[in-house]
MIKOL-371205 format. One line per 10 residues: their letters; for each residue y, x, z of N, C-alpha, C. Coordinates in steps of 0.1 Angstrom, whole numbers. Layout:
REM residues N
a> Y:X:Z:Y:X:Z:Y:X:Z ~ ...
END
This chain:
REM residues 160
xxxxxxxxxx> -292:-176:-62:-290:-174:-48:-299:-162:-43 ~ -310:-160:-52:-322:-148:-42:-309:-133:-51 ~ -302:-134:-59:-297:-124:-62:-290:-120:-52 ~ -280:-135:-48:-269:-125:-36:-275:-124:-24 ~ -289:-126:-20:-294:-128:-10:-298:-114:-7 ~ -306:-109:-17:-307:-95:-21:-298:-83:-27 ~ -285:-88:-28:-275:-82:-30:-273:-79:-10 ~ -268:-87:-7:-266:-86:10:-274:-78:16 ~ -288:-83:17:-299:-72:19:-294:-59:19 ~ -297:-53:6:-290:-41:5:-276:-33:9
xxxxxxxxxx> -269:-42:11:-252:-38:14:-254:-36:30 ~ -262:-43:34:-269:-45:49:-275:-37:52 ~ -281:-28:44:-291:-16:47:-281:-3:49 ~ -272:-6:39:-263:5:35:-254:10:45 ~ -246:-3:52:-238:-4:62:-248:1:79 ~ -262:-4:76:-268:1:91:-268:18:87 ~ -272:23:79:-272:36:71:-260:45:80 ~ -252:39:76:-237:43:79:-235:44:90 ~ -237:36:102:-239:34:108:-242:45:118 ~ -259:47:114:-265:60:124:-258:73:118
xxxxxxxxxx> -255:74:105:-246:86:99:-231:88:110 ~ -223:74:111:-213:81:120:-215:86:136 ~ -224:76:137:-231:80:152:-238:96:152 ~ -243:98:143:-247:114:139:-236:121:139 ~ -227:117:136:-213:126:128:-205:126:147 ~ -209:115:151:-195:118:164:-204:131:173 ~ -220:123:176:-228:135:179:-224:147:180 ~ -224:150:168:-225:169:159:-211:176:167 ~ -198:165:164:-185:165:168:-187:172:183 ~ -197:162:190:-198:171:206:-205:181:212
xxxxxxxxxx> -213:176:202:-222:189:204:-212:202:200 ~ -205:205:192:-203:217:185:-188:219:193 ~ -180:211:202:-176:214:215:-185:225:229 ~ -196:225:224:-199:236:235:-201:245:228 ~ -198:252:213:-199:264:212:-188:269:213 ~ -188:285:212:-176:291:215:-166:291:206 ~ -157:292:212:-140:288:201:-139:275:200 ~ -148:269:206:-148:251:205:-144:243:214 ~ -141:254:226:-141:248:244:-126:238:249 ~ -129:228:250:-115:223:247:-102:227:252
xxxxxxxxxx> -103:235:265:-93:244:271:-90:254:266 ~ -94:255:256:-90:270:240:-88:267:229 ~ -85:252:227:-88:252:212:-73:248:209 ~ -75:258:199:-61:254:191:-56:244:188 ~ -43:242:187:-39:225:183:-42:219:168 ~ -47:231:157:-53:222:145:-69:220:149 ~ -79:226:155:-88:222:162:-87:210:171 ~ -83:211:181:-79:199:187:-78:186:177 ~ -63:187:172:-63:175:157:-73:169:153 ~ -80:174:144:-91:176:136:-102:170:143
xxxxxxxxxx> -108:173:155:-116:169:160:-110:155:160 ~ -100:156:171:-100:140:169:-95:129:161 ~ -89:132:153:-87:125:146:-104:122:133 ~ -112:131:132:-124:129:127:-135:119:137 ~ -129:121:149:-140:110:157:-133:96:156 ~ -118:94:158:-109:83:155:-116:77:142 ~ -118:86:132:-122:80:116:-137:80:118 ~ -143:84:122:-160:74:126:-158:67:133 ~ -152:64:145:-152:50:153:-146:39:139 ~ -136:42:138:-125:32:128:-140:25:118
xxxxxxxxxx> -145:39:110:-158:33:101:-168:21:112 ~ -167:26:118:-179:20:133:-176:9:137 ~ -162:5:131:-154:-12:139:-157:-18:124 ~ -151:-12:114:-157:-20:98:-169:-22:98 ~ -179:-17:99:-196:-14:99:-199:-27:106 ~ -196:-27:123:-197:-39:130:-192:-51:124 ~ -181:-54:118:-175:-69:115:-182:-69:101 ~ -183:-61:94:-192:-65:84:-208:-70:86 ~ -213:-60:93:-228:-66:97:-228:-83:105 ~ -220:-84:112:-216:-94:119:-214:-108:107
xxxxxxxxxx> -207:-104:97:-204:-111:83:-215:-118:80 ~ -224:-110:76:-233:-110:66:-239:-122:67 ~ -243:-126:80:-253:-133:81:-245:-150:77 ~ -231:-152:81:-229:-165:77:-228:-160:57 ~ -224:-153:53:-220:-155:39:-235:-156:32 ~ -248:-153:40:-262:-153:31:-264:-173:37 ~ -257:-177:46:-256:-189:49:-251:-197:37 ~ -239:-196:35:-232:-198:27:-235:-201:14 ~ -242:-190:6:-251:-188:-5:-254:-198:-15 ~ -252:-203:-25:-254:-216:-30:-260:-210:-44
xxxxxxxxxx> -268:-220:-51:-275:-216:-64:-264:-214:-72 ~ -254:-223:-73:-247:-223:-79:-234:-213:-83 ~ -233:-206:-70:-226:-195:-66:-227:-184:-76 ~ -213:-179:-85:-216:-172:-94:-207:-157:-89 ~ -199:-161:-80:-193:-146:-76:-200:-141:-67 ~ -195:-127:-70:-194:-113:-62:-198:-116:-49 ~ -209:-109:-43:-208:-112:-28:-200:-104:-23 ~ -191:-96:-28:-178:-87:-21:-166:-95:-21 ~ -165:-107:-33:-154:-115:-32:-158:-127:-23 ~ -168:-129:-16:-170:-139:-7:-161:-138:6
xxxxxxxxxx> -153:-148:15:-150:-147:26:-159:-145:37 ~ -158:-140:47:-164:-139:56:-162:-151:66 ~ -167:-154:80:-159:-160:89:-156:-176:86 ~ -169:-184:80:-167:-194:77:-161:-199:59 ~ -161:-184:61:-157:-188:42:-143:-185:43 ~ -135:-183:50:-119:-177:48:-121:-167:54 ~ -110:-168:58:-107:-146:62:-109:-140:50 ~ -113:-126:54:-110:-112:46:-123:-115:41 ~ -125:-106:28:-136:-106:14:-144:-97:26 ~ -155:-100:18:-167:-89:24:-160:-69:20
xxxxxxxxxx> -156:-72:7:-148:-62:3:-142:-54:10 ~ -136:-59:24:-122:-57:31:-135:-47:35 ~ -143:-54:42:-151:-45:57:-155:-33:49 ~ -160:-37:41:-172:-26:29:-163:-17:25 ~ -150:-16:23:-141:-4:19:-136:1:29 ~ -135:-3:37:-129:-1:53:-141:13:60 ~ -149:3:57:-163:13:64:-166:24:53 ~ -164:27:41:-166:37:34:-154:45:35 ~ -146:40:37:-133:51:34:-129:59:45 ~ -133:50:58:-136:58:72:-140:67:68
xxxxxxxxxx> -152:58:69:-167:74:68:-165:85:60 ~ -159:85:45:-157:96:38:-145:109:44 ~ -133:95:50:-119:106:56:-127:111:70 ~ -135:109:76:-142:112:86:-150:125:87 ~ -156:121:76:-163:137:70:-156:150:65 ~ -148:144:58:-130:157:54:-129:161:69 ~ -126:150:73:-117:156:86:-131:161:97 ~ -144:160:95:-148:172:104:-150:183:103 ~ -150:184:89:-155:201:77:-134:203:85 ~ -129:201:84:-114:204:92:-117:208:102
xxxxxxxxxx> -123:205:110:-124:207:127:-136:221:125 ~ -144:222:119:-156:229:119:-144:244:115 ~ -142:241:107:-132:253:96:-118:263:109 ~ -114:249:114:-100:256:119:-97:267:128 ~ -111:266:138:-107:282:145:-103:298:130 ~ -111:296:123:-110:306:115:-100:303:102 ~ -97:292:97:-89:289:88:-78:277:93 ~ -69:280:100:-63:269:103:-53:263:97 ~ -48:272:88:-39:261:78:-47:253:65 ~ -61:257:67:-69:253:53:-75:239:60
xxxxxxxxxx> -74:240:78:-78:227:83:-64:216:84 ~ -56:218:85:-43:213:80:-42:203:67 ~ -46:214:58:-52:208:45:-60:198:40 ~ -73:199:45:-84:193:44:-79:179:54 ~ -71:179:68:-71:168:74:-62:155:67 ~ -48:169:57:-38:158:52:-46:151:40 ~ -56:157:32:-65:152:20:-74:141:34 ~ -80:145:40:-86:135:45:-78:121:49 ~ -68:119:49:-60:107:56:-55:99:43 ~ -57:109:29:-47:99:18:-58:90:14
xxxxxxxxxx> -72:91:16:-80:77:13:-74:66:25 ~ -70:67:35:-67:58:48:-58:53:46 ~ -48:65:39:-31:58:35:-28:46:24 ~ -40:50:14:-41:46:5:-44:29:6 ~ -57:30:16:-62:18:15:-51:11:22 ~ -43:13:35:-33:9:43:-24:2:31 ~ -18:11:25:-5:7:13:-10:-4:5 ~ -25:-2:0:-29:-12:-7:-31:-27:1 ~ -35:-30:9:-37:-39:21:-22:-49:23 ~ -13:-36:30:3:-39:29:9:-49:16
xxxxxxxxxx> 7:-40:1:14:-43:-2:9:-57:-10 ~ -5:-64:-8:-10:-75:-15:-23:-77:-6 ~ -24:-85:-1:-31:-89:11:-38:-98:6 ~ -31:-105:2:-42:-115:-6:-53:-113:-16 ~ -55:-103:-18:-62:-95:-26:-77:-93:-16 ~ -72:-93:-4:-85:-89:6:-87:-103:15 ~ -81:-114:9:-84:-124:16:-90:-137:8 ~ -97:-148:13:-98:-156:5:-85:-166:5 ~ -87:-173:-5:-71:-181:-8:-74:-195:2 ~ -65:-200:11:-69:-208:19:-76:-227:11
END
């Protein structure tokens, strides 16, 4: 038990981590609206995009982040000596629902397509088809996880 206890710990640290990183990341996002070529009554429509769709993917990480941290605390409840799996294969939410897994990939894959997609927004006054680029690479971690979710669910849930 002190293993997954301290396994949580950590994943707990990682997810607060994340956390002030997207909150930094929407920040930067607004800040960098008051420089020039940035003004939202000028900005191109792959600027435009980009921006938001890169704040859409920090919030999105920002709603995973929350229901996971929210998680944590019954699955360290839960916790038994005996308990030999994964705290990523644990349910959340009393022990059913979605694996810890679900939140924990949810909140990283945000955050990474979030980061594509602001180096997109940062890029596009001067490269705008290269931000086009970077946005569609940024969305195939999102697509991906979506398809995978879709097509076996039970895979991110516990078995009733």
């Amino acid at each position: 038990m002190q293993n997954h206890v301290e396994a949580i710990k950590l994943l707990q640290d990682w997810a607060k981590w994340l956390v002030g990183l997207d909150s930094a990341a929407i920040a930067a996002l607004g800040a960098f609206t008051t420089r020039s070529g940035y003004e939202l009554q000028t900005m191109s429509p792959a600027t435009l995009v980009c921006g938001a769709c890169a704040t859409f993917l920090f919030l999105s990480s920002l709603a995973f982040a929350n229901w996971l941290l929210l998680a944590l605390p019954g699955v360290v409840q839960r916790a038994s000596e005996q308990s030999s799996e994964d705290i990523f294969a644990q349910g959340t939410y009393g022990g059913g629902g979605h694996r810890v897994v679900f939140f924990a990939r949810g909140q990283h894959v945000f955050f990474l397509a979030g980061l594509v997609a602001a180096v997109a927004f940062v890029v596009a006054p001067q490269y705008p088809v290269l931000s086009w680029a970077l946005l569609g690479a940024s969305l195939v971690g999102v697509l991906r996880l979506a398809v995978e979710f879709l097509r076996n669910p039970a895979r991110f849930k516990v078995p009733a």
